[in-house]
N, C-alpha and C positions, 0 to 999 in steps of 0.2 A: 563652723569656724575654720576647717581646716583647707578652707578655701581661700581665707583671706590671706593666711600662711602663704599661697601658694604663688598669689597673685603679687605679693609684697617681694618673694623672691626674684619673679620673674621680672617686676620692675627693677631690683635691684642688681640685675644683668645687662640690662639694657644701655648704661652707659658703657659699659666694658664694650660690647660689642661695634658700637661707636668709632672706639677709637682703634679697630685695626683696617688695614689699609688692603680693601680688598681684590687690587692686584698686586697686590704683594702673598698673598697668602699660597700655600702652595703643602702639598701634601707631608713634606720633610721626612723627616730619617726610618720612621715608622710606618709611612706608605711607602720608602724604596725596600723597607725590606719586606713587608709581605709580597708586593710587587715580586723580589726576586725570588721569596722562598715559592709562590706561584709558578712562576716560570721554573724554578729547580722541581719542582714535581711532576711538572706535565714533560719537563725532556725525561726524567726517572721513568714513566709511564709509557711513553713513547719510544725511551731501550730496551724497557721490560718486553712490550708489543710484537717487536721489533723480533727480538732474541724468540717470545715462543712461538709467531708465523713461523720461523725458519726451523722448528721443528714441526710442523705438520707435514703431514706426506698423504695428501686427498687423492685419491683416483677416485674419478665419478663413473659410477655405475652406468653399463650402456643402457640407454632407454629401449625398452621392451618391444613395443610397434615398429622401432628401426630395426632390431635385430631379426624380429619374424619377417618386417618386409625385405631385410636382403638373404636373408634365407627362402624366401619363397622367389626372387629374381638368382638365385645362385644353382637353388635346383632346377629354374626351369632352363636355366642357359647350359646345365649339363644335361640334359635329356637331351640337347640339340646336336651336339657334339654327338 
């Protein structure tokens, strides 16, 4: 039975929906402002970013095979001399 419930509701929507005018309809006051509280979080997110890049201080490590290859061309161009 609690299906006919369900079905009796749903018919009893069906005129409402009818009668709005569907270009007219439009997100209103409650999608501008999730809309803006979205956009206020991701610039929050993007100063915070923003602010702790500019405390890193990376130096990258030299890579190992480059440092031995210009170490084995440094000693051999002083043995020349």
């Amino acid at each position: 039975m609690p299906d006919m419930y369900a079905t009796q509701a749903l018919t009893d929507l069906v005129p409402l929906a009818d009668e709005l005018d569907k270009n007219k309809v439009t997100p209103g006051v409650l999608g501008f402002i999730v809309f803006a509280a979205l956009a206020a979080g991701v610039w929050l997110l993007m100063k915070s970013m923003n602010r702790h890049m500019g405390k890193v201080d990376f130096e990258e490590a030299p890579d190992p095979d480059a440092v031995a290859a210009e170490a084995t061309v440094g000693a051999g161009s002083a043995k020349q001399k």
